[in-house]
N, C-alpha and C positions, 0 to 999 in steps of 0.2 A: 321570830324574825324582826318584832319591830325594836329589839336588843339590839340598840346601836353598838357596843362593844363585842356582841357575840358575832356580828355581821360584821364587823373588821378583823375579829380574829379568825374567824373562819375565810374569810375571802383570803388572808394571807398563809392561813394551812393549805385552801385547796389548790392557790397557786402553784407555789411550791411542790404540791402535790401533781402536777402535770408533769415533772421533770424527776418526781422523784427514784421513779423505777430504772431509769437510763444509768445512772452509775454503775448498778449491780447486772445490767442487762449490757451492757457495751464496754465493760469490764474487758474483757475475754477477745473482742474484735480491736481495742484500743490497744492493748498488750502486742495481739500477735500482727497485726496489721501495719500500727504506726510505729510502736517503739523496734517492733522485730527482733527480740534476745533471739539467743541462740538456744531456751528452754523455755517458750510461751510458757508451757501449763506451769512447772517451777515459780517462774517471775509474776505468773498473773495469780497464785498462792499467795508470795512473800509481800504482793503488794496491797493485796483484801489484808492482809494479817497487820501489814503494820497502818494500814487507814481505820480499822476496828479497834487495834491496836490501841492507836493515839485517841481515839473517841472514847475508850475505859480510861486509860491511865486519867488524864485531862479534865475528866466528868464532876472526881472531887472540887477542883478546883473552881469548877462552872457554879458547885451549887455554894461553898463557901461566898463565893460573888456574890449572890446573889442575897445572902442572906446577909450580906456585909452592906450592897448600894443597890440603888432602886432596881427589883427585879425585872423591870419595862428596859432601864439601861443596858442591862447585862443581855437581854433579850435579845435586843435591835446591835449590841457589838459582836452577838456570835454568828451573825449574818457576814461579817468580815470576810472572816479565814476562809469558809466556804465559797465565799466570791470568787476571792483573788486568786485560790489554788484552779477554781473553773477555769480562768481567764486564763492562769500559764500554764494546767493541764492542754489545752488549745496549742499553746507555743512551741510545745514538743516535739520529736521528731526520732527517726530509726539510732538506738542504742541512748539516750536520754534513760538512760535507767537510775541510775543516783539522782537526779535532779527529780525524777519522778517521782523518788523514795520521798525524797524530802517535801516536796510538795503534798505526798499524800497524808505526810506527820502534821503539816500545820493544815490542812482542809480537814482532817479526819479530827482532828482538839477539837471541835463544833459540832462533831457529831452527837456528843452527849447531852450537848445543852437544847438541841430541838427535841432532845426525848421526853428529858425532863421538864423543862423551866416551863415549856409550851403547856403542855398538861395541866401545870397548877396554875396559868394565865387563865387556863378552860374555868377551873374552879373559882377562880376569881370572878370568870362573867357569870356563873350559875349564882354567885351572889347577889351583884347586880339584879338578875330575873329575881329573886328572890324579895327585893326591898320594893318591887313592882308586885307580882303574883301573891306573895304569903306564902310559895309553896315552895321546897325542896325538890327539886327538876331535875336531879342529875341522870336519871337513865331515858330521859325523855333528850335531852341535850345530846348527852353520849350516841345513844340510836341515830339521832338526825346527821350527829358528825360523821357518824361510819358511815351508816348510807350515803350520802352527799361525795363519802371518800370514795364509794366504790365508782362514780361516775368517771374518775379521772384515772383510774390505774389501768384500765381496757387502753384508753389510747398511750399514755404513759409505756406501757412494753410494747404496743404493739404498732407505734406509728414510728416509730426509729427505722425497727425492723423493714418495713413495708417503704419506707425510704429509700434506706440501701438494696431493695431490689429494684425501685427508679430509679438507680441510679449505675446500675447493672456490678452489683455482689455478685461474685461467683465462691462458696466457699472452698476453703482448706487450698488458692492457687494466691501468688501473688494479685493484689489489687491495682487500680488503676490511682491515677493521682484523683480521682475526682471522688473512686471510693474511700481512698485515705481521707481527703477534705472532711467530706461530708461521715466520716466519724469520728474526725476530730472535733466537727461546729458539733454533732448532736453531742459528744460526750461532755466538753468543754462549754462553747457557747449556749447551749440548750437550759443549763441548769444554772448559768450563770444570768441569763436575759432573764427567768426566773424567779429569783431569787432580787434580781435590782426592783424590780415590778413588786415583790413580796415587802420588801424594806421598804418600799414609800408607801406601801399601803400599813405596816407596821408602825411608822410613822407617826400616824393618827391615831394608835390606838388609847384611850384615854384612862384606863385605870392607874395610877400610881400607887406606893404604898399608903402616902394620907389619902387618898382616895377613899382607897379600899377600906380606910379607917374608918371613914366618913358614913360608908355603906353600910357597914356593922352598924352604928351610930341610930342611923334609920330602922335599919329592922328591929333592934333593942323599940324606939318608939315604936313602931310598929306594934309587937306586941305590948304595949303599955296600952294600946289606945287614942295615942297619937299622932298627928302627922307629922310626914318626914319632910326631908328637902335632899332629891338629888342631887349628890355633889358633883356630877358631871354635867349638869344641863343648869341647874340652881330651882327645878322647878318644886313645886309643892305638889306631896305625895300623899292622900288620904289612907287610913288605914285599907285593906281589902276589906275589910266587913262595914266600912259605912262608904260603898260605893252606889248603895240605891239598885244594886242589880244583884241573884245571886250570883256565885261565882261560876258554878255548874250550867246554869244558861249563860253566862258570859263565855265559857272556852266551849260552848257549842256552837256561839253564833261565829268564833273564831276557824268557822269549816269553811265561812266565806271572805272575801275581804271587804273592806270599809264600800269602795265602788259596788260591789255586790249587793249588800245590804241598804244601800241608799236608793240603788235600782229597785229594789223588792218592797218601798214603801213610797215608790210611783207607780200610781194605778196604769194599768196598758203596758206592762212590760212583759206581760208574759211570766209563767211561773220560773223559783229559781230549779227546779226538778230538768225542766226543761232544756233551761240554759246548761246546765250541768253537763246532759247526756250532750248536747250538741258538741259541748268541748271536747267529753270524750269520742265521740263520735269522728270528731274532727283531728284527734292525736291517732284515730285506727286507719283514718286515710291516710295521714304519714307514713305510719308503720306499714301500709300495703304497699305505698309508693316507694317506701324504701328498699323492702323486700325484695319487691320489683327489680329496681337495682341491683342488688347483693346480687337476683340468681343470673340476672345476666350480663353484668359486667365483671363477677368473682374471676379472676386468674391468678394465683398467688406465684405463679414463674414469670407474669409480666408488668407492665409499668401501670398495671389497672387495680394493683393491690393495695395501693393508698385508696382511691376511688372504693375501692370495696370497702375499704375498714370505716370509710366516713356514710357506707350504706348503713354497714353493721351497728354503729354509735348510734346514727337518726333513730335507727328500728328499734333500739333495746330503750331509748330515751320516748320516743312516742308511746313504746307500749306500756312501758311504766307510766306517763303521763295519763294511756284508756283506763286503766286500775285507780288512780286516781281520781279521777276527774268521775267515775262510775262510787267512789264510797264517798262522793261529796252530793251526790244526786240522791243515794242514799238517806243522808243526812237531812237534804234538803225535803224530805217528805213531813220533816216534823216542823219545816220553816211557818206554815200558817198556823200551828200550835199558838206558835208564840206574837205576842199583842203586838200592832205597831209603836205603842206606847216603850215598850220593852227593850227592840229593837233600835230606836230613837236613844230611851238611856244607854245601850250600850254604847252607839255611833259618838252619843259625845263625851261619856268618859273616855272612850278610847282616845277623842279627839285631845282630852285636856291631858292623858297620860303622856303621850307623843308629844303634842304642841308644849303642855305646858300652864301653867301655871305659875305667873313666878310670885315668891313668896317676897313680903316685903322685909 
């Protein structure tokens, strides 16, 4: 996490990713609800076929771009089409079917370019880690990404849903105007406020293609024996093997974080074993509190089914937090092993990796 570029491209996947389930899951009520043909299941077919449709044909052309002009540009303009079709999917209304068609041709050309282009952005930050660590990380990257993804697809289907029954969905009968609204704002507005919040944090992201040259650049010295020079920050990089610490207790002490470790080399703080179990101790109270919640305010037929889903999220996020927060106490059994001396060189190489060093 202290990957500045992994931690912008992630924050702009997991955005994204709060809205990304609602297209395929509000499909079917935006069809039959708002546009009203006279063959929902027919129309809400032809319209999944030609938004997949326009995301294959289109996909050659996303990756030619990118291999043609800077793939960060191509990146940040395939956020476009996906916008603009949110915003006038929104605009819609009963028998909009042609306009819909066409709108979903130019929103669904962008679909290929977040499948692809995104991915090999991934690869690009695992180099980056790499001109830092000495090590090849991709399934350690990969793991964190998915995990981290599974937090946001529970509310992603399930908070739309639990919406429309606040707002009284009654299925398969004509809807009211308030349920039309509110599945036109989730289908349209939802992935489009998204998506604008995604692109300016996209925005920032700093690999380009000299960049990324740069980074090679570094690792090549790296393995020489050499130090490198961050081409994103300008700092000066020591090889991994002449950091004075080994590596193997350096991503051990990485169980804790820098405040952590500076605690545990002031005397009267109490052991970090201790502190550990309190944390999780203190994420199992959430999780009871939560519970709590879930089993007595759960009514999925009334306007307490939002209320429940945000029992459900706390409870599943805290208990994942007790498992945590219990194999860092674990961890922490082997903390007086290791010297304050040790502990101290880590705290401030980590300090000069981060802050910096700048090379003259």
């Amino acid at each position: 996490m202290r990957n500045r570029a992994f931690r912008l491209l992630l924050a702009v996947y997991l955005t994204g990713s709060i809205t990304a389930a609602i297209p395929g899951l509000m499909m079917p009520y935006y069809t039959k609800y708002v546009l009203q043909p006279d063959n929902p299941d027919l129309w809400l077919a032809l319209l999944l076929l030609t938004y997949f449709g326009s995301g294959f044909l289109f996909l050659p052309l996303w990756i030619k771009a990118a291999q043609r002009f800077e793939k960060r540009s191509v990146w940040l303009f395939s956020f476009v089409p996906g916008l603009t079709a949110s915003l006038s999917l929104f605009m819609l209304g009963p028998g909009d079917m042609v306009p819909a068609l066409i709108i979903l041709i130019f929103g669904g050309s962008s679909f290929g370019a977040g499948l692809f282009i995104a991915p090999s952005m991934q690869a690009d930050v695992i180099d980056y880690d790499e001109l830092y660590s000495g090590r090849r990380r991709e399934a350690q990257y990969g793991a964190l990404w998915s995990i981290l993804a599974k937090f946001t697809v529970i509310p992603s289907m399930s908070v739309p849903l639990a919406i429309l029954a606040s707002v009284g969905y009654i299925p398969n009968v004509a809807q009211t105007e308030n349920v039309q609204f509110a599945i036109k704002a989730i289908f349209g507005l939802g992935p489009a406020s998204t998506s604008i919040i995604a692109f300016c944090i996209a925005c920032f992201y700093p690999i380009s293609r000299s960049v990324h040259r740069k980074i090679w650049q570094g690792i090549d010295a790296h393995k020489r024996g050499e130090n490198a020079i961050d081409p994103i920050t300008g700092n000066l990089i020591p090889p991994p093997s002449q950091r004075g610490i080994e590596e193997e207790t350096s991503w051990y002490l990485d169980h804790f974080s820098l405040r952590e470790l500076r605690r545990a080399l002031t005397p009267g703080n109490g052991s970090m074993v201790a502190h550990a179990a309190m944390q999780a101790f203190l994420s199992f109270a959430i999780f009871l509190a939560a519970s709590y919640g879930l089993y007595s305010e759960f009514d999925p037929n009334h306007k307490t089914a939002l209320l429940a889903l945000t029992y459900l999220v706390t409870a599943g996020l805290a208990l994942t937090g007790v498992f945590y927060h219990l194999l860092r106490a674990r961890a922490a059994r082997r903390l007086p092993n290791i010297s304050p001396t040790t502990i101290a060189s880590h705290l401030e190489m980590t300090r000069q990796l981060t802050r910096g060093v700048t090379a003259n």
